[in-house]
C-alpha positions as CSV (number, residue, x, y, z in Angstrom):
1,X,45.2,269.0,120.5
2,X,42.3,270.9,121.4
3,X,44.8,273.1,124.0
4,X,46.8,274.2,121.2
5,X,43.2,274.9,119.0
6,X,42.0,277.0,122.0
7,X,45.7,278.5,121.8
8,X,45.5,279.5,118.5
9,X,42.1,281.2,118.7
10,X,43.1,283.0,121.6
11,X,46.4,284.5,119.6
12,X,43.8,285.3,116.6
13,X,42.0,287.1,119.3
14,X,44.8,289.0,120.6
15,X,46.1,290.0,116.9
16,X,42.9,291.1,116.0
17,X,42.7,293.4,119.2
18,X,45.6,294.8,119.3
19,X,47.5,293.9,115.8
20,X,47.5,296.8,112.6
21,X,44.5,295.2,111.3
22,X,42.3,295.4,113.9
23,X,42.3,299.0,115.5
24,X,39.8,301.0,114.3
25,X,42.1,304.2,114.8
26,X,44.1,302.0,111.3
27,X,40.8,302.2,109.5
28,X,39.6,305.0,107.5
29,X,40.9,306.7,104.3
30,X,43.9,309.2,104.1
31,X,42.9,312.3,102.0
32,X,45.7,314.4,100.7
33,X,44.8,317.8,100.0
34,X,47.8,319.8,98.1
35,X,50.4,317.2,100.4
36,X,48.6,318.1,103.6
37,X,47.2,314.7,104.7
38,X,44.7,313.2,107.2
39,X,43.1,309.8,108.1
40,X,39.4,310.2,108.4
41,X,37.5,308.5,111.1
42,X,36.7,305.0,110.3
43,X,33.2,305.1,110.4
44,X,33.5,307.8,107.4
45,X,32.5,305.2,104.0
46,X,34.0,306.5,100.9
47,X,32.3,306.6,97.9
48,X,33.1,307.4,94.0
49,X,32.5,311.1,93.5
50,X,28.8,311.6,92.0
51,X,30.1,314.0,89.7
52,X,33.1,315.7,88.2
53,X,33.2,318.6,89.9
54,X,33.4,316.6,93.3
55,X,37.1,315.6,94.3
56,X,36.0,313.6,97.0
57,X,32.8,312.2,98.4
58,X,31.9,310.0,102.1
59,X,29.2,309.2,103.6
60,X,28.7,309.1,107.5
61,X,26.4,306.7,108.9
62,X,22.9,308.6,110.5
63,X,22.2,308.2,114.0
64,X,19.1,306.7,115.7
65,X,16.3,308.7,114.8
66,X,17.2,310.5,112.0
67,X,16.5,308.7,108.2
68,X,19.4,310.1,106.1
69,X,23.0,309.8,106.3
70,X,25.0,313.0,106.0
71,X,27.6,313.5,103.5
72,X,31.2,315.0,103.0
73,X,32.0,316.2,100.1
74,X,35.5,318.4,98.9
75,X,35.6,319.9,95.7
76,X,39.2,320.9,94.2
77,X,39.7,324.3,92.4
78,X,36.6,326.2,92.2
79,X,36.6,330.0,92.8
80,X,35.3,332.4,94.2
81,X,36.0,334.9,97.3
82,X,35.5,333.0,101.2
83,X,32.6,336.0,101.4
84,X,31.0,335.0,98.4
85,X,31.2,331.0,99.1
86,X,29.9,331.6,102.3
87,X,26.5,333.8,101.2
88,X,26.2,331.2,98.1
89,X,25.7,328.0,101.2
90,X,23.7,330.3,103.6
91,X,21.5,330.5,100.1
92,X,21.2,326.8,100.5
93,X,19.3,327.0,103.6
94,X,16.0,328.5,104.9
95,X,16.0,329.7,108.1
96,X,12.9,328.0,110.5
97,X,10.0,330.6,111.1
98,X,11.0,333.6,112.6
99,X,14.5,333.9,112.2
100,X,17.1,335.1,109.8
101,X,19.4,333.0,108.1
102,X,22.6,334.9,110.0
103,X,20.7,333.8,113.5
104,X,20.8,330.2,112.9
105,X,24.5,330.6,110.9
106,X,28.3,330.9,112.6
107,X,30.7,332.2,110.3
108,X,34.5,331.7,111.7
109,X,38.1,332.3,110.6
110,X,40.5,329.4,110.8
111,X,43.9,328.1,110.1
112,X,44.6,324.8,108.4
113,X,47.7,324.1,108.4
114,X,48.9,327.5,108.8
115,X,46.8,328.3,105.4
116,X,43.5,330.9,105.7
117,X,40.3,329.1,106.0
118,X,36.4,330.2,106.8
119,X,33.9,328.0,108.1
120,X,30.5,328.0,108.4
121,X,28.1,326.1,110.1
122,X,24.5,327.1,109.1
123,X,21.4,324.7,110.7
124,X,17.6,325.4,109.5
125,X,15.8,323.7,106.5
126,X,18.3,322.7,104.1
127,X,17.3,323.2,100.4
128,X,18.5,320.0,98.7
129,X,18.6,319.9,94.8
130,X,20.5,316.5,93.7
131,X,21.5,318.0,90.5
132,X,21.4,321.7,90.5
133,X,22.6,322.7,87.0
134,X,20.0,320.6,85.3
135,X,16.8,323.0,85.0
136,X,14.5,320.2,85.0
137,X,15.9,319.4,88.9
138,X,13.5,320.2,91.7
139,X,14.6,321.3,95.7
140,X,13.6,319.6,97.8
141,X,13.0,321.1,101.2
142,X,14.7,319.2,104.4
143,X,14.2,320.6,107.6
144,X,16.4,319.8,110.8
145,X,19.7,320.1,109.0
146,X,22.9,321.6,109.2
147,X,26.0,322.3,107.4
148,X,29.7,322.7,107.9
149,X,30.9,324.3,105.3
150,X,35.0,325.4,104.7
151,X,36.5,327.4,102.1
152,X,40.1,326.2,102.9
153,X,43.2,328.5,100.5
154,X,45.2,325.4,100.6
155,X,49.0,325.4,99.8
156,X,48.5,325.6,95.9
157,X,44.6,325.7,95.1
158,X,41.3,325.8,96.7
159,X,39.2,323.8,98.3
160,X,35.9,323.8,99.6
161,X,35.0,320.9,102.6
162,X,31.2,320.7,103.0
163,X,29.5,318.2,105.6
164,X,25.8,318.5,105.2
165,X,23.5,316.1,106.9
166,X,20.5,315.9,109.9
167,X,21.3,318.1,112.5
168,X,21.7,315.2,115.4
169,X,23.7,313.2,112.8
170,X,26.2,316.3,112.2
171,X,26.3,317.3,115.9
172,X,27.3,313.2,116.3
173,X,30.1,313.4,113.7
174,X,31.4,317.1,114.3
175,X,34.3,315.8,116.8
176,X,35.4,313.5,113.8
177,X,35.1,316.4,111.3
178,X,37.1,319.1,113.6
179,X,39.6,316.1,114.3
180,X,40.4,315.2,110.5
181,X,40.3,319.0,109.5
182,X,42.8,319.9,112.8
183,X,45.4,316.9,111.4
184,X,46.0,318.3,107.9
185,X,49.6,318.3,107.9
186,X,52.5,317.5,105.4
């Protein structure tokens, strides 16, 4: 009796490890952006959008040291030229004493998916307002953070992909991020 109870624990084990259910590379959520689609990593937490004018909305776990989380967040049809996207974030940061906001900022062309894309990955003192179109909001300053930011012409709208978070925490997640971004495909 208690062979086959060791037996069975050691099958649970064994389905857990290498069954569906229990690889992490299983976990995660598939976004679909205009049909392209890509799993994100599984530490990436989803959450209900905060507002209407998000599509979608995670939150990836902070490493040790820093005290904030970063976030993802893709919004769904907004306008607006890649030039004029791109100088509208750099506006959300502060560069740190002595430097210009285009020497701590990387602007790049990109393909997703064959379709045009910019990103930009801006670090320096991130100028966080939680609801900006209320006038009563206030900034508040964050220093040691970065963004990547991606003003992606996707197959039939656009979209803009923007990972803002602690500069350690980003650097930590940025393999994840180019990963997902790199497997949009139909």
């Amino acid at each position: 009796m208690m062979r086959k109870a060791l037996g069975l624990v050691v099958l649970a084990g064994v389905a857990l490890a290498f069954g569906p259910a229990g690889r992490a590379e299983d976990k995660g959520t598939v976004v679909s952006l205009d049909g392209l689609k890509s799993k994100t990593p599984a530490s990436w937490k989803e959450e209900a959008p905060s507002n209407k004018m998000r599509f979608a909305q995670f939150r990836l776990p902070k490493v040790k040291g820093d005290v904030e989380d970063a976030e993802l967040v893709i919004f769904k049809g907004l306008g607006g030229a890649p030039k004029a996207n791109v100088e509208r974030w750099k506006g959300q940061f502060r560069a740190p004493a002595g430097k210009k906001i285009d020497e701590v900022s990387k602007v790049s062309e990109m393909k997703i998916a064959g379709n045009d894309a910019v990103l930009l990955d801006v670090t320096g003192i991130y100028l966080y307002n939680p609801a900006p179109f209320n006038p009563r909001s206030k900034t508040v300053a964050r220093p040691g953070y970065r963004m990547l930011a991606i003003h992606f012409e996707g197959p039939e709208t656009i979209y803009h992909i923007k990972l803002t978070g602690p500069a350690k925490t980003i650097e930590h997640h940025k393999a994840g991020f180019d990963a997902w971004i790199k497997g949009l495909k139909k």
